[in-house]
N, C-alpha and C positions, 0 to 999 in steps of 0.2 A: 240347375238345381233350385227347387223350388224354396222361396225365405219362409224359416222355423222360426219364429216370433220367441217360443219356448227355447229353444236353442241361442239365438242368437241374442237374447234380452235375457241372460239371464240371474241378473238381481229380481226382475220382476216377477220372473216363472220358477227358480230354483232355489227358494229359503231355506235356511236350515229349520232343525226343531228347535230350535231356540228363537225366542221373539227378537227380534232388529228392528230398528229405525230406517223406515225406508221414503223418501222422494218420490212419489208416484206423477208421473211426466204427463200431460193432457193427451186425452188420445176418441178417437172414432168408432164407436162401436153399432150396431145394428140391435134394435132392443123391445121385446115387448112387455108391458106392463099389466101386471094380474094378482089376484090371491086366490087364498085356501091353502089347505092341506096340499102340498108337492107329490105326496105319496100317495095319492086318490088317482084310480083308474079314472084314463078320460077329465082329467085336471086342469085347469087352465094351464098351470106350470108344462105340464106334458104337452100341451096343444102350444105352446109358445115356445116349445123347444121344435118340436115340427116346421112351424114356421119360421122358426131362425136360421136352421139348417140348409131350410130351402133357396132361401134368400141367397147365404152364405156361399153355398155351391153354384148356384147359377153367376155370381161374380165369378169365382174362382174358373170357370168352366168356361165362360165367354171369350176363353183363348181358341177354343174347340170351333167356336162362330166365325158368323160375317160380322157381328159390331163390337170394329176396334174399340178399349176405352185406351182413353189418353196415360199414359205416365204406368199404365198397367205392368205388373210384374206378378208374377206363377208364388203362390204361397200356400202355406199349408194353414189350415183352415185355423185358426187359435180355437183354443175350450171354449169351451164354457161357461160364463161366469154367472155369478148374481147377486143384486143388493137388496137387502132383504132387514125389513122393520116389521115392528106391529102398533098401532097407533097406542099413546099413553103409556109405551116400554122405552124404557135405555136398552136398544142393544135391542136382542129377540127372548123369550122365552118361549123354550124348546117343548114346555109342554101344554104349549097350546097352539098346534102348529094350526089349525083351523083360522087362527086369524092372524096368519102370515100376510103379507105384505112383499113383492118383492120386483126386479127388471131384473126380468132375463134376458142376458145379451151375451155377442160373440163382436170382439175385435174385430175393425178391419182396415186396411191398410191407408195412407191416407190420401191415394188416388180416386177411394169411393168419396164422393162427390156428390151434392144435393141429387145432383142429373144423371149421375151413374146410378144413383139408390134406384131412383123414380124409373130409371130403364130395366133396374134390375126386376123390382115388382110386376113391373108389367109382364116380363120377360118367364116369368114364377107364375104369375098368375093367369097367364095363355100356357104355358106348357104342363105345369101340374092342374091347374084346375080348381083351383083353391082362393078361400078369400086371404090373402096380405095386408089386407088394412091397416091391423092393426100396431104393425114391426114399423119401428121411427128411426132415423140416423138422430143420434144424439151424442152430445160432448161432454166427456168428462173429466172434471179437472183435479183429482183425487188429495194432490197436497201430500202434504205429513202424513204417515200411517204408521203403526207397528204390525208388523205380518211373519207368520209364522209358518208351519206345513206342515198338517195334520194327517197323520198317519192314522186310519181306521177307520172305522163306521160315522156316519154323520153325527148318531144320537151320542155319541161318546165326546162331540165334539164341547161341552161343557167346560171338560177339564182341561182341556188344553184355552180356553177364552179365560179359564181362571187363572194360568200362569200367564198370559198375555196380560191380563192386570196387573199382575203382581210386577211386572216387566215395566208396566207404564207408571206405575205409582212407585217405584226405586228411580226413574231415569227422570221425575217432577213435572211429567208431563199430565195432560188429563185426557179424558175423552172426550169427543167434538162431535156427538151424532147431529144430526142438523134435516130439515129437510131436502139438503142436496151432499150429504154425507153418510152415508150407510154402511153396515155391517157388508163386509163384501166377499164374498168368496169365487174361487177360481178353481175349475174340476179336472184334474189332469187324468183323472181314470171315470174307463168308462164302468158303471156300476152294473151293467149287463155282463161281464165280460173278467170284475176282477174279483176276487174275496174279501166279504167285506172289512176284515181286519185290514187289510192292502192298499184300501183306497188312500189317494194322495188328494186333499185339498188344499190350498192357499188359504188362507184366513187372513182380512185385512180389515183391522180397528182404526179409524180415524182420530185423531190425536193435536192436542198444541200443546 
């Protein structure tokens, strides 16, 4: 049975609607860094989701091969995620998605290894045919958060960050954006696929 990260983690992947105080444990993700509008045909964001995916399956897939990785184990791929700023804002302002900020990245187990990334690229970029440059293994060590699960459309996501406020300023904590602390979200549904009132995101504000 292949390990559900979403399943079997799940403080991490299954919040309620109500904001909590959560411990976010350091972890390995795969990730590439870009802006603009997310919602632009042909986007960086789009073109970094491409090549995350790519990445991602050909780890996951290399059981199908001839090169063993060491300590490897069958999982199912985690979402989605991303942390996402815009320079001179706390937080993001939603209407002005044009000068977003953001790393997009996908979890990955922590048998991926400097030298497994580096075979995985090669291994992407001889079979699809594609430049990988620019996707990094990077480490993240998230801390303190309040996070919540947002049920509906992204643009709707406003009022649900304002009772996350209201959650952080009752419990005497503050917010902690920082240059290696971000607004961070996590996409359990796919938006091709579900209605947008349906969509489930993760929402995670950094916090002390």
């Amino acid at each position: 049975m292949a390990y559900d990260f979403k399943k079997e983690e799940k403080e991490l992947y299954r919040p309620g609607k109500k904001p909590t105080i959560i411990d976010v444990p350091q972890m390995n993700y795969i990730a590439v860094e870009g802006k603009g509008n997310p919602n632009i045909e042909g986007s960086e964001y789009k073109q970094a989701i491409q090549l995350l995916y790519g990445i991602a399956y050909t780890i996951k897939m290399s059981k199908m091969g001839t090169h063993k990785i060491s300590g490897y184990f069958d999982f199912v791929v985690p979402p989605l995620e991303g942390f996402w700023w815009q320079e001179g804002v706390e937080g993001i302002d939603y209407a002005h998605k044009e000068k977003f900020r953001f790393v997009s990245c996908i979890r990955m187990p922590d048998f991926v290894t400097p030298e497994v990334f580096e075979w995985a690229k090669e291994e992407a970029t001889a079979k699809k045919k594609m430049d990988f440059s620019k996707v990094k293994l990077i480490t993240v060590n998230e801390g303190k958060c309040v996070q919540i699960m947002h049920v509906g459309d992204y643009d709707s996501e406003p009022a649900t960050i304002k009772k996350m406020h209201q959650f952080i300023a009752k419990e005497g904590l503050k917010l902690d954006f920082s240059a290696s602390r971000r607004h961070h979200e996590i996409y359990l549904s796919d938006p091709r696929r579900t209605k947008r009132e349906n969509l489930k995101t993760i929402i995670r504000l950094p916090v002390r």
